[in-house]
ZAGUZA-357068 format. One record per residue: x, y, z of N, C-alpha, C in turn. Coordinates in steps of 0.2 Angstrom, whole numbers, padded with zeros to 4 digits, always signed. Atoms other than C-alpha are relative to their C-alpha. Layout:
XYZXYZXYZ/...
//
This chain:
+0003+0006+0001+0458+0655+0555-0003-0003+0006/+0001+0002-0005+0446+0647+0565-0002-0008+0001/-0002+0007-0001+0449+0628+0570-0008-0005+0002/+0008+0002+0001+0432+0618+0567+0002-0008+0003/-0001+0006+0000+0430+0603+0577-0006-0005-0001/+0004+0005+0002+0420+0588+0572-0001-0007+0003/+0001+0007-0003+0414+0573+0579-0001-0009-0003/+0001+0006+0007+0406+0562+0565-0002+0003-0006/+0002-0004+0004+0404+0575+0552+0006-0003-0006/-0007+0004+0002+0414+0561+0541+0001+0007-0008/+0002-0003+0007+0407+0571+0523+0005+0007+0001/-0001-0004-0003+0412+0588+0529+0008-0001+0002/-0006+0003-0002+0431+0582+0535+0002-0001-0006/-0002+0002+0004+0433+0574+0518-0001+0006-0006/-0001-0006+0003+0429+0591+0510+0005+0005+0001/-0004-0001-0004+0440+0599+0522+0008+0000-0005/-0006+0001+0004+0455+0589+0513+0002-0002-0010/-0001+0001+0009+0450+0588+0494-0001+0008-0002/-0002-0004+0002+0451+0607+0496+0006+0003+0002/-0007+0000-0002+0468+0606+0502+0001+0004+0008/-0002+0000-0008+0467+0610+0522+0002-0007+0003/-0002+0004-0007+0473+0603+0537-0007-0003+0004/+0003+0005-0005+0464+0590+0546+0004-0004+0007/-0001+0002-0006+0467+0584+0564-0002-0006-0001/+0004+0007+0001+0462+0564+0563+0004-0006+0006/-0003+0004-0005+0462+0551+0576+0003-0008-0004/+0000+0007+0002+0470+0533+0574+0002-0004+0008/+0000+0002-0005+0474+0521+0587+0007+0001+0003/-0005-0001-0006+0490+0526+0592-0001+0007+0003/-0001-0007-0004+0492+0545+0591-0003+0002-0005/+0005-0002+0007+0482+0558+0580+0003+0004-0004/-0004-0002+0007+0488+0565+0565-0001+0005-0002/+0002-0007+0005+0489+0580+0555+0000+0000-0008/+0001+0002+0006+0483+0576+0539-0004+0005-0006/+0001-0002+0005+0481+0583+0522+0004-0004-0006/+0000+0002+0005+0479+0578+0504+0008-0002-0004/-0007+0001+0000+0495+0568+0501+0001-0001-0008/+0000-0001+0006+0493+0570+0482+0003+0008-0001/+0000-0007+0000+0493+0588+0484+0006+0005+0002/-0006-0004-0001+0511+0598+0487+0000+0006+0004/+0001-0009-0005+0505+0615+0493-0002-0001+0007/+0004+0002-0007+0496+0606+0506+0003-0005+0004/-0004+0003-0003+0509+0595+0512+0005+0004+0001/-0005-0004+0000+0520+0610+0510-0003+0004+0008/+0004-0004-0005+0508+0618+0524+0001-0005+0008/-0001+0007-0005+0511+0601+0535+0006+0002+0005/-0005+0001-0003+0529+0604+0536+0002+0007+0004/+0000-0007-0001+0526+0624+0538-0004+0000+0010/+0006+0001-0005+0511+0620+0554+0007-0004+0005/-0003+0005-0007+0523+0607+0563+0006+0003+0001/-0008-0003+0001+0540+0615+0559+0003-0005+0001/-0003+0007+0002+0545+0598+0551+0007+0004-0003/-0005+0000+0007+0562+0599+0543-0001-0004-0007/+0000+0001+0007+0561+0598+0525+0003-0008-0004/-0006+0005+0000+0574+0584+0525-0003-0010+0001/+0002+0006-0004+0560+0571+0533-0006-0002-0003/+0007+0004+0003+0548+0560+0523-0006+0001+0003/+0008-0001+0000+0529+0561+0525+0000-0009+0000/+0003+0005+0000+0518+0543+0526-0005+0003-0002/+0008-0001+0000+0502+0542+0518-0005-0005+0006/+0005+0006-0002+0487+0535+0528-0004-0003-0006/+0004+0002+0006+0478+0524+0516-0006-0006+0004/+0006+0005+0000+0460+0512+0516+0001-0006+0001/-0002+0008+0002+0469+0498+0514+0005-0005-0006/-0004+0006+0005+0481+0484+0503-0001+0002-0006/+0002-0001+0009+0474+0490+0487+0003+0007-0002/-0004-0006+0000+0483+0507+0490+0007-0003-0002/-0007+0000+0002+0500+0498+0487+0002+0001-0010/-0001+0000+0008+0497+0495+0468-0001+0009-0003/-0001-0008+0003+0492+0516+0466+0008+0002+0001/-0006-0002-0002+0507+0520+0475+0006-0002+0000/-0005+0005-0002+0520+0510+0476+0003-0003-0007/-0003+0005+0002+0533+0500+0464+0003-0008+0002/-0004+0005-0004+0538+0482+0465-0003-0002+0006/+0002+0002-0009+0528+0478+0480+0000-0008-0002/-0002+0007-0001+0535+0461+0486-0006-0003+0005/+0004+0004-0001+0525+0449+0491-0003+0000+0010/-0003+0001-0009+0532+0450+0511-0005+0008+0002/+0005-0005-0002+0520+0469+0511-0007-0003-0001/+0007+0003+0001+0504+0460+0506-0001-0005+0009/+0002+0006-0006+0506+0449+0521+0003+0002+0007/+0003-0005-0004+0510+0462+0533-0006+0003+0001/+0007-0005-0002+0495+0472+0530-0005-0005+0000/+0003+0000-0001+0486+0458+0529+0000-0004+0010/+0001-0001-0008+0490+0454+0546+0000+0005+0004/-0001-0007-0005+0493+0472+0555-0005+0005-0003/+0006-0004+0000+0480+0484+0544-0007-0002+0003/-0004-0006-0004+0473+0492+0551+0001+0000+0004/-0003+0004-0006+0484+0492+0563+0008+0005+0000/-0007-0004-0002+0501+0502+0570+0006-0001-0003/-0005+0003+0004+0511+0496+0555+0001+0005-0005/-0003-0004+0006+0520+0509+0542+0004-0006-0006/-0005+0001+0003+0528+0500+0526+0001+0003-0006/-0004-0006+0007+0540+0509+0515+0001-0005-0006/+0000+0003+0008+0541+0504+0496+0001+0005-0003/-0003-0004+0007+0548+0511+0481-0007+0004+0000/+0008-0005+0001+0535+0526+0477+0001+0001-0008/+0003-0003+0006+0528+0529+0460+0002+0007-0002/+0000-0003+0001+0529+0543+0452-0005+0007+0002/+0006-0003-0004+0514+0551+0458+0000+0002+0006/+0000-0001-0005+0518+0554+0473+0005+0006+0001/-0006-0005+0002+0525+0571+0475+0006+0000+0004/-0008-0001-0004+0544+0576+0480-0003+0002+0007/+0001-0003-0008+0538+0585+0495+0000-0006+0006/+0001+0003-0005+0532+0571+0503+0004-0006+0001/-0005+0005+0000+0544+0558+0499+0008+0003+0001/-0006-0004-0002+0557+0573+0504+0006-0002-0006/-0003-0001+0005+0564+0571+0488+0004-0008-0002/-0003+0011+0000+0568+0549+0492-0004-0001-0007/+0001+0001+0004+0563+0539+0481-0008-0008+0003/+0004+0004-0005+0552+0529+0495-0007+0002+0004/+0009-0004-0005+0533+0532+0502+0000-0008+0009/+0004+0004-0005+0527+0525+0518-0007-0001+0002/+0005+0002-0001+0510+0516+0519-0003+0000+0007/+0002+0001-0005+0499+0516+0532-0008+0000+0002/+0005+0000+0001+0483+0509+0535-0004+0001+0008/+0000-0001-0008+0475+0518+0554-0005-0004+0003/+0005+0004-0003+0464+0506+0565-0004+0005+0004/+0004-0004-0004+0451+0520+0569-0006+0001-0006/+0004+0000+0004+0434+0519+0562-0003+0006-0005/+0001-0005+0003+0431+0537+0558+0004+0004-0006/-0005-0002+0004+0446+0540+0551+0001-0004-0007/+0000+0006+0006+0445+0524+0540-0007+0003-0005/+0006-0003+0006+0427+0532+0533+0005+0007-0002/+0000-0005+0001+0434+0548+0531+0006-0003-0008/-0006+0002+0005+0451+0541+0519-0007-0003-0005/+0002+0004+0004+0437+0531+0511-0006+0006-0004/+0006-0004+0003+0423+0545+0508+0006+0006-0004/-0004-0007+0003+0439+0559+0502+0004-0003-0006/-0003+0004+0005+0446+0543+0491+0007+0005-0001/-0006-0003-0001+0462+0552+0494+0006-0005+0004/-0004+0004-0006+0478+0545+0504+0004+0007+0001/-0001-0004-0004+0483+0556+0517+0008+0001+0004/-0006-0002-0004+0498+0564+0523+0001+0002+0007/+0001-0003-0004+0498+0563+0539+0005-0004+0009/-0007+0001-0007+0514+0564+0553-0004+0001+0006/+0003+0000-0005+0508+0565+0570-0001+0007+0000/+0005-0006+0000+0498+0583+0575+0005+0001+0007/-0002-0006-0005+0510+0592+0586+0007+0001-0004/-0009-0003+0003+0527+0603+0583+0005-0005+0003/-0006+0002-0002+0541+0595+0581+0002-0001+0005/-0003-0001-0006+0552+0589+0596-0008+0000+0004/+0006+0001-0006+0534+0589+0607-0003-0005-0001/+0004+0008-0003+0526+0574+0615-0007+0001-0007/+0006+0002+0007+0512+0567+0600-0006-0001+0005/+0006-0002-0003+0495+0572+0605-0006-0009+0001/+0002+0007-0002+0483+0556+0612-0007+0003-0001/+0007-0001-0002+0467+0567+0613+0000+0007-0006/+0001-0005+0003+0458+0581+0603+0004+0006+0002/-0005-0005-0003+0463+0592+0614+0004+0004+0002/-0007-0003-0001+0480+0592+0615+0001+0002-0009/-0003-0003+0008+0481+0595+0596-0001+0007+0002/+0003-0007-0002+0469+0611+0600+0007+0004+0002/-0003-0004-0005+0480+0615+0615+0009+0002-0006/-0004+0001+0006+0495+0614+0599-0002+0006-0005/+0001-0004+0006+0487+0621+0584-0007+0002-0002/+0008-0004+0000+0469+0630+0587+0003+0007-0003/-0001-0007+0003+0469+0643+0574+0004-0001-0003/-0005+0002+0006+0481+0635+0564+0000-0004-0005/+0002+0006+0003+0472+0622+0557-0008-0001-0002/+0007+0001+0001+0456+0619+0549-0004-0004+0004/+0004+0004-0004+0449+0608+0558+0003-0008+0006/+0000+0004-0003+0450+0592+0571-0006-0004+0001/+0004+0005+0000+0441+0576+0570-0002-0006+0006/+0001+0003-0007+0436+0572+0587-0002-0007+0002/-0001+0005+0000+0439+0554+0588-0001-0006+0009/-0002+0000-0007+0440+0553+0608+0009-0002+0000/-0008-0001-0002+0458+0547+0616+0002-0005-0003/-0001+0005+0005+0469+0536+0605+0004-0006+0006/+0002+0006-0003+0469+0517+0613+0011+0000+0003/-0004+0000+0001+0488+0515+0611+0005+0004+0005/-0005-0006-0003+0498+0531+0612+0006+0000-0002/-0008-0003+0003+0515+0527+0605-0003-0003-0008/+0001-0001+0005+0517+0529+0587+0000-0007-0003/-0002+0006+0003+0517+0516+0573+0007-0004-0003/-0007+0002+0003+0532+0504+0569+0002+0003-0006/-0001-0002+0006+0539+0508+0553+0006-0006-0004/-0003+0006+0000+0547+0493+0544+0002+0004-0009/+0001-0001+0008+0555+0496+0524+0002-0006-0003/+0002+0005+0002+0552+0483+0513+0005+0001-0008/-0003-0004+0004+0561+0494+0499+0004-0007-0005/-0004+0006+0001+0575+0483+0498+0002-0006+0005/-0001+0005-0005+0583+0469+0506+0008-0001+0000/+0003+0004-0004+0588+0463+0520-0005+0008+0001/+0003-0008-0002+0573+0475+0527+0001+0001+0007/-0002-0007-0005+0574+0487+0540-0005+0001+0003/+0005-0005-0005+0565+0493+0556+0001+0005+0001/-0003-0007+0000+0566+0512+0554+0000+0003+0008/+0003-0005-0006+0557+0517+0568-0005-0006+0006/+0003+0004-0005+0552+0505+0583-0006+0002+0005/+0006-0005-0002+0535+0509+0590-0005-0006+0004/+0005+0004-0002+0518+0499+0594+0001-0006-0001/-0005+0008+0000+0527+0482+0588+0005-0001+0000/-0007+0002-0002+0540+0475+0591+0002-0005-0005/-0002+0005+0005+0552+0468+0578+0001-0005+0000/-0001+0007-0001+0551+0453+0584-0007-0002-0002/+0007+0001+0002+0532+0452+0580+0000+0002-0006/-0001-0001+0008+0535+0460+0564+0002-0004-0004/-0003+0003+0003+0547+0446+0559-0004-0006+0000/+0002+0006-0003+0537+0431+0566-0006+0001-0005/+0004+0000+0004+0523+0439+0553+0002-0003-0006/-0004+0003+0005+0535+0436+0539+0001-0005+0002/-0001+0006+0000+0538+0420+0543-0006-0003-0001/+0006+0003+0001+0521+0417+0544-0002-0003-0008/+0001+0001+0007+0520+0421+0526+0006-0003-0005/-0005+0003+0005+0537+0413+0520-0005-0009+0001/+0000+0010+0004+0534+0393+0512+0006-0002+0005/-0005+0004-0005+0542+0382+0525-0001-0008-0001/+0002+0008+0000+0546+0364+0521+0004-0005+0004/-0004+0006-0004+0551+0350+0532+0002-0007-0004/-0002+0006+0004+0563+0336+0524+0001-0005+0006/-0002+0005-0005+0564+0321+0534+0001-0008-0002/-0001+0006+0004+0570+0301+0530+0006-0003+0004/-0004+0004+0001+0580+0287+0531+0008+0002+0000/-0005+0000+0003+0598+0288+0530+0003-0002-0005/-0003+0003+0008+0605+0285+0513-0006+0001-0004/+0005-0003+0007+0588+0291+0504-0001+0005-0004/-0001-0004+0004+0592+0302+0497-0002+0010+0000/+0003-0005-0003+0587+0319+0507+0005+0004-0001/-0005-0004+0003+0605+0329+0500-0002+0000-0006/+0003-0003+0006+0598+0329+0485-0007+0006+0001/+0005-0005+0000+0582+0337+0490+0000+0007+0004/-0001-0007-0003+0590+0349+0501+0005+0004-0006/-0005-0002+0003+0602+0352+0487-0005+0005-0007/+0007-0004+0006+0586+0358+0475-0003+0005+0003/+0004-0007-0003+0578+0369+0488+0006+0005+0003/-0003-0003-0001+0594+0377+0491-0001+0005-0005/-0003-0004+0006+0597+0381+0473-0005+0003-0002/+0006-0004+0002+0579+0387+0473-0002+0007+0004/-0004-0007-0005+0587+0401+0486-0005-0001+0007/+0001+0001-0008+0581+0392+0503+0004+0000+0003/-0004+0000-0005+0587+0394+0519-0002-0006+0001/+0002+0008-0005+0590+0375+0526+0001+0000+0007/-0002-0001-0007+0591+0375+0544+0002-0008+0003/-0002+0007-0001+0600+0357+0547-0002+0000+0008/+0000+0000-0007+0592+0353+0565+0004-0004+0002/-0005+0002-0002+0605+0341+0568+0005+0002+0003/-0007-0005-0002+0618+0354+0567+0001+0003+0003/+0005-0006-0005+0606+0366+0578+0001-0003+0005/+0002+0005-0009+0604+0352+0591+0009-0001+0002/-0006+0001-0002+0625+0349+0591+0003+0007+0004/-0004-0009-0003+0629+0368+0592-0002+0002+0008/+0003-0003-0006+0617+0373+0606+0003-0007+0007/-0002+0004-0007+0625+0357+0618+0006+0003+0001/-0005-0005-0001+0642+0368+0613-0001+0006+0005/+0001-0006+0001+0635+0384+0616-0005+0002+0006/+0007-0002-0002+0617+0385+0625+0005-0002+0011/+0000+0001-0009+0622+0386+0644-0005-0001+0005/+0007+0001-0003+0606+0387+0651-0002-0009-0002/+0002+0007+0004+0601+0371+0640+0006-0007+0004/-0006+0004-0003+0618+0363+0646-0002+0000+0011/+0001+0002-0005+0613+0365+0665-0006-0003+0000/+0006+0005+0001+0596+0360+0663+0003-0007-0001/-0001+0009+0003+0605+0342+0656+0004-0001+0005/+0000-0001-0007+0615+0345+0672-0003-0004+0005/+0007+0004-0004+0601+0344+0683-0003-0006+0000/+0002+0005+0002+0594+0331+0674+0003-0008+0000/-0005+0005+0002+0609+0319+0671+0006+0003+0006/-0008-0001-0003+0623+0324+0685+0003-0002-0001/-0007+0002+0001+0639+0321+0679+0001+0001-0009/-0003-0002+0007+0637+0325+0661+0003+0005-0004/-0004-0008+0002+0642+0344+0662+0006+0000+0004/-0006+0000-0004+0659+0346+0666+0004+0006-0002/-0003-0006-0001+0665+0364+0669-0002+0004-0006/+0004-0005+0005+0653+0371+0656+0001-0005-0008/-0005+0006+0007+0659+0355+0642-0005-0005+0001/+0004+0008-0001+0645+0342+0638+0004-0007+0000/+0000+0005+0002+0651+0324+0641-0003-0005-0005/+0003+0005+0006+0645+0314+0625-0002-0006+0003/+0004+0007+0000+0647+0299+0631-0002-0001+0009/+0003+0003-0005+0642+0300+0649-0008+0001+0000/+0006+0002+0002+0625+0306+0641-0004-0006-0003/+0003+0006+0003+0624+0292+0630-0002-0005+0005/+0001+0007-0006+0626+0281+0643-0007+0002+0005/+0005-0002-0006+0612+0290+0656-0005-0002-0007/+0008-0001+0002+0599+0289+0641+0002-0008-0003/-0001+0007+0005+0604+0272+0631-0006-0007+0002/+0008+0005-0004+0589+0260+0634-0005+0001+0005/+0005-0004-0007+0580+0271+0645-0005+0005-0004/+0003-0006+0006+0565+0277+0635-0002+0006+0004/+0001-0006-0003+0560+0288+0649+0006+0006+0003/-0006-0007+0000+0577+0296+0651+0001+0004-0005/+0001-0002+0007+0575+0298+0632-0004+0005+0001/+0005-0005+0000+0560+0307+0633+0004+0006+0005/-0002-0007-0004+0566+0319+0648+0005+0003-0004/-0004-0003+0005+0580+0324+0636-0002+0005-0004/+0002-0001+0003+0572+0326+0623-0007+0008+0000/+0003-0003-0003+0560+0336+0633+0003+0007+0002/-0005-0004-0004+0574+0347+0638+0003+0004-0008/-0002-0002+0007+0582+0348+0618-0005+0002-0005/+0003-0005+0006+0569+0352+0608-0004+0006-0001/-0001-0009+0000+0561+0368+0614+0005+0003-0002/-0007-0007+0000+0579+0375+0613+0002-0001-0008/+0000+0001+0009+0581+0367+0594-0006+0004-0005/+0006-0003+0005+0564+0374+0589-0001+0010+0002/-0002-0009-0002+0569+0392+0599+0004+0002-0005/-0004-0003+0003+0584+0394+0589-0002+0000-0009/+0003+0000+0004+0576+0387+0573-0003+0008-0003/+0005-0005-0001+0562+0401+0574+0004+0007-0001/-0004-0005-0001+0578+0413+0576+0004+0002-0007/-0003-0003+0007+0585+0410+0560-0006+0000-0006/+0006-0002+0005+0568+0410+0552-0002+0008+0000/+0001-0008-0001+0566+0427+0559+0006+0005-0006/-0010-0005+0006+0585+0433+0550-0003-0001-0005/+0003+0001+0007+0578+0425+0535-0003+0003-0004/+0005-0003+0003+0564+0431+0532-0001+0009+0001/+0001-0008+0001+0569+0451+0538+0005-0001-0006/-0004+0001+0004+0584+0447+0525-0005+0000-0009/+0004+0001+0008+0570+0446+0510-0002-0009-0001/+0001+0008+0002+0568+0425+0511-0008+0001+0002/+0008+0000+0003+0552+0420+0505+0000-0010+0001/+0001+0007+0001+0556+0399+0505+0007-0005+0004/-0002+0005-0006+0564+0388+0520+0000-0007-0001/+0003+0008-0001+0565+0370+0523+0006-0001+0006/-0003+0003-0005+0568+0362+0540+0002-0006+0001/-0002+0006+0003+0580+0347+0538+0001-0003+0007/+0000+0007-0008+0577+0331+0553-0002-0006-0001/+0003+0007+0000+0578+0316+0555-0007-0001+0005/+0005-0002-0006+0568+0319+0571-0006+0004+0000/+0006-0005+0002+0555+0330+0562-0007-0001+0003/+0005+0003-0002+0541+0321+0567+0000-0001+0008/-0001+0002-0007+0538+0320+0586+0004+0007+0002/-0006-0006-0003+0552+0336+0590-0005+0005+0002/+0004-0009+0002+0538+0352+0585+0002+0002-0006/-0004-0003+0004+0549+0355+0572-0006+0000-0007/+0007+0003+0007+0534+0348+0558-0005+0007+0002/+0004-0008+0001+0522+0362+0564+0002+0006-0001/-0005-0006+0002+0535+0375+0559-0003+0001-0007/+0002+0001+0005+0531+0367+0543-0006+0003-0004/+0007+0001+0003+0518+0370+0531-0002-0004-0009/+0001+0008+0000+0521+0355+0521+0006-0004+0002/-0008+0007-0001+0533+0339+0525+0001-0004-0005/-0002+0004+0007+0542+0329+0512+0003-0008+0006/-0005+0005-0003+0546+0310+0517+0003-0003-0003/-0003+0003+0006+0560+0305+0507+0003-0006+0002/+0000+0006-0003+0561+0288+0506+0003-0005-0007/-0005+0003+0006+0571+0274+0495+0000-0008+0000/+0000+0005-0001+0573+0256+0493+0007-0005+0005/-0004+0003-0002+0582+0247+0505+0007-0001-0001/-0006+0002+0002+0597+0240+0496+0004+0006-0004/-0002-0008+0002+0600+0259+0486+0003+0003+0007/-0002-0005-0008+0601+0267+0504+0006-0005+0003/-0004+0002-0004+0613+0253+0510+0005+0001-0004/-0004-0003+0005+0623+0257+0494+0006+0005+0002/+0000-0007-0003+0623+0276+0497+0005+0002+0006/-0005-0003-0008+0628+0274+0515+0008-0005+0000/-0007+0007+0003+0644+0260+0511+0005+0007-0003/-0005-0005+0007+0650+0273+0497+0001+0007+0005/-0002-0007-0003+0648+0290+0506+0003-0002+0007/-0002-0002-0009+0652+0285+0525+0006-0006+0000/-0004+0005-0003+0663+0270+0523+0001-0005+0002/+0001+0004-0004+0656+0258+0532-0002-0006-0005/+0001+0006+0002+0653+0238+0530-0006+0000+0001/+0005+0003+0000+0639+0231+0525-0008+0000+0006/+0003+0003-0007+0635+0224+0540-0002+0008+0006/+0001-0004-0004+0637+0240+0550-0006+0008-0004/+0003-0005+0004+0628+0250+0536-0009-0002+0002/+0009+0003-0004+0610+0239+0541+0001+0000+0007/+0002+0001-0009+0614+0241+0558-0003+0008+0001/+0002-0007-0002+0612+0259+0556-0008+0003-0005/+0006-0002+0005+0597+0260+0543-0006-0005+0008/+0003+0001-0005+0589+0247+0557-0002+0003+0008/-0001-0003-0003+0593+0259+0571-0006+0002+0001/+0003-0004+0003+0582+0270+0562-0008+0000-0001/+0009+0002+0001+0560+0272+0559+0001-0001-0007/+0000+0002+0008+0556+0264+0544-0003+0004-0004/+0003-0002+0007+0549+0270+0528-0008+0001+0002/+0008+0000-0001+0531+0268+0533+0000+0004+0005/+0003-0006-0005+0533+0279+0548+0001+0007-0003/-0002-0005+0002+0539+0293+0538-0006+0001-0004/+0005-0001+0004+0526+0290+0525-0006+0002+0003/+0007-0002-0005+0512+0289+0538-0002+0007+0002/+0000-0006-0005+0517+0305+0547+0001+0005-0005/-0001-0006+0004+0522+0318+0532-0007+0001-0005/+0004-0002+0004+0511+0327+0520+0000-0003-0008/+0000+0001+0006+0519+0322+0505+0007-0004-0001/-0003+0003+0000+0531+0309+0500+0004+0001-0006/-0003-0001+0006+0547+0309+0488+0003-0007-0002/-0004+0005+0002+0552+0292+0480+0007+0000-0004/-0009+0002+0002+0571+0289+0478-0001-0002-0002/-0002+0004+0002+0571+0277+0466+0001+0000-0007/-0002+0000+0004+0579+0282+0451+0006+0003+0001/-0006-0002+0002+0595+0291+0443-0001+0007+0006/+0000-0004-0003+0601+0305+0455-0001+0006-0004/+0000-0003+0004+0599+0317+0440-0009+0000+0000/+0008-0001+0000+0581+0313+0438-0005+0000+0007/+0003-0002-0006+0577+0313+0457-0001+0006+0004/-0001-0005-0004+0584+0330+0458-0008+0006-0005/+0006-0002+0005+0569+0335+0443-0007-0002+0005/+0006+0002-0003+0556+0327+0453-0001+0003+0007/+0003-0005-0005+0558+0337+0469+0001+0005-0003/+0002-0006+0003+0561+0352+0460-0008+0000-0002/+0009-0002+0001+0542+0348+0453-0002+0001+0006/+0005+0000-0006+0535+0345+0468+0001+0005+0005/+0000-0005-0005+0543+0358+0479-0003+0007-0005/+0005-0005+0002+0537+0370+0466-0008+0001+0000/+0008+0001-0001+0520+0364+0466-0001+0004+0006/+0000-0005-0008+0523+0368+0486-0001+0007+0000/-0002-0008-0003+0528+0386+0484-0006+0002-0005/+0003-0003+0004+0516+0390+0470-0009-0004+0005/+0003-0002-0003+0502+0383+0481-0003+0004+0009/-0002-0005-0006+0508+0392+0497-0004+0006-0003/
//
C-alpha cells in the first residue's frame, strides 16, 4: 500500500473514508487515525494498524452538537453546554450510545465518545464525508502521539491510505475526556483542560439563584421550595463561620489585620467584634479579607455540584448584595414581608422580646434596599402554604427561562 499525502485535497480524503480506509487527520492537539465510525471493518483495521487492544473504546470525531441526537441517548442538558463552550475544542464527552453505533467501536460498552476537532481542514473533511470518524490518536500503541505529518508517516507509511497534511498540531497533548453518561460525572482522561475549567463551564450552565432579606421574612421557605426542586443551597452565613474555623491563611490575614484576635490558630469572636464595631473602615478591611474566601469556597461547592449532575443552585445571604456573591447569581430574589409578620416570626422561632426582636430587624437594611438591589422580588404576605406556591412559580419561571 502506498500512503498518499494530502494537503487540501478535502473531497478526495472524504472519499478515502466513505470507502472504508484509513485516514491520518490533523486536529489541534494530536493527529488521528481516522476511519468511518459507522463502519466495523474499518474500525476493525484501526485497532489492527495501532495494535489497540480490543478491550478500549474508540471516540468518534464529529462536525458539531447536532451529532449528539444521531449518536447518543438521553443527552443531558450539561453536554450541550460543554460543546457549546469547548467545540471545537480539546473536549471528549461520553454519553449513552445508540444503537448504531457498532460494538467494535464502543468495545462492546454501551457509551461513545463525542468529539468535535478545532482544525479547519478536518472540520471540512467530517463535513464533506457527512460521516463521524473514529479516530484514536495516529501512532501504535504505548508510543508518544504524533504532532506533525510526519511522525505519522515515520509510524505508518504504507500502512495507511493516506495523511492529511494539516501542518503541526498547535497544542500537542490529547483531549480531556469527561462522561456525562451518568452521575456524578467523571473525568476519564485529564488532557488539554483541566477539570477545574471543565467544571466552572457547568456551572456556567447550572440556574443560580440568590436569596437574600430581612430576618423573619420569610427566606426558609423559599430556600425550602428550591431545595425540594433538588437545589444545592450554599448558606454563606455557614460558609463565612466554617472558614473563621478552618481557613488558616484567611485566620492570619485577620491576624495581620486585627492583632490580637488569633490565638494559637482559634478566632477570638469577641475581640473581632470589638476591633470592627463602629468602625466602618475596619468593617470594610474585613470584609475585604472575608469575602473573596466565602465566594472561593462558594464556587468550590458549585464546581461538586454541578460535576455531581446539578443543574439548579441558590446562594443564601443576607449579605448578597455588596459581598460578590450576587454576580454568582443569575437572578436574585428579595424576600421581603411586612414589618409586624417578621417581628412575629422572629419572637416565635428565636425567643426573643419584642423589644429585642426590633432591635434586630433595625440592625438590618430595609426592605427597599433589597428591593432596589435584586432582580426580582418575593412578597411574604400571606399563609406559609401559599407563599411556599408563589416561589415555587416564580423560581420555575427562573429555570425555565434560564
Amino acid at each position: 500500500m502506498k500512503t498518499t499525502v494530502f494537503t487540501d485535497q478535502v473531497s478526495a480524503c472524504a472519499e478515502v473514508l466513505q470507502r472504508g480506509g484509513l485516514l491520518a487527520v490533523p486536529t489541534e492537539t494530536v493527529y488521528g487515525l481516522a476511519a468511518n465510525g459507522l463502519d466495523a471493518a474499518a474500525v476493525e483495521e484501526i485497532y489492527e494498524v495501532k495494535g489497540r487492544p480490543s478491550v478500549k473504546p474508540l471516540s468518534l470525531m464529529v462536525p458539531g452538537p447536532e451529532a449528539m441526537e444521531l449518536y447518543c441517548l438521553d443527552v443531558p442538558k450539561q453536554a450541550r453546554v460543554l460543546a457549546e463552550k469547548f467545540w471545537p475544542g480539546p473536549l471528549t464527552i461520553v454519553l449513552k450510545a445508540k444503537d448504531n453505533i457498532p460494538s467494535i467501536v464502543r468495545a462492546g460498552g454501551d457509551t461513545i465518545g463525542l468529539r468535535c476537532p478545532d482544525h479547519p481542514l478536518t472540520l471540512s473533511v467530517l463535513r464533506q464525508s457527512a460521516l463521524p470518524l473514529a479516530a484514536p490518536s495516529a501512532n501504535p500503541s504505548g508510543q508518544p502521539s504524533p504532532k506533525t505529518a510526519q511522525e505519522v508517516l515515520a509510524y505508518f507509511d504504507g500502512r495507511i491510505d493516506a495523511v492529511l497534511d494539516g501542518g503541526a498540531c498547535g497544542i500537542g497533548t490529547e483531549s480531556t475526556i469527561i462522561s456525562l453518561a451518568d452521575a456524578p460525572f467523571r473525568i476519564l482522561r485529564r488532557g488539554a483542560l483541566s477539570e477545574e475549567t471543565v467544571a466552572d463551564a457547568l456551572v456556567d450552565g447550572m440556574t443560580i439563584f440568590g436569596i437574600t432579606g430581612g430576618s423573619g421574612s420569610g427566606k426558609t421557605t423559599a430556600l425550602h421550595v428550591l431545595r425540594d426542586l433538588g437545589a444545592l443551597v450554599v448558606d454563606a452565613d455557614a460558609v463565612y463561620h466554617e472558614l473563621l474555623k478552618s481557613d488558616r491563611s484567611l485566620l492570619e490575614a485577620i491576624e495581620e489585620r486585627f492583632p490580637g484576635t488569633v490565638k494559637n490558630g482559634v478566632l477570638d469572636r469577641k475581640n473581632l467584634s470589638e476591633a470592627v464595631f463602629g468602625d466602618s473602615e475596619a468593617l470594610a478591611d474585613l470584609n475585604r479579607l472575608t469575602h473573596p474566601a466565602v465566594i472561593k469556597e462558594t464556587k468550590f461547592r458549585l464546581r461538586e455540584h454541578a460535576m455531581n449532575g446539578g443543574s439548579l443552585a441558590a446562594i443564601d445571604a443576607i449579605g448578597l448584595i455588596g459581598s460578590g456573591l450576587d454576580r454568582l447569581c443569575d437572578r436574585t430574589f428579595a424576600v421581603v414581608a411586612d414589618r409586624e409578620a417578621r417581628l412575629r416570626r422572629i419572637m416565635t422561632r428565636d425567643g426573643l422580646t419584642r423589644e429585642r426582636a426590633e432591635a434586630r430587624i433595625a440592625a438590618q437594611k430595609p426592605d427597599e434596599f433589597f428591593v432596589s438591589h435584586c432582580s426580582d422580588v418575593l412578597h411574604n404576605d400571606s399563609s406559609e402554604a401559599t407563599f411556599y406556591e408563589l416561589c415555587k412559580k416564580q423560581f420555575m419561571e427562573g429555570i425555565h427561562h434560564g
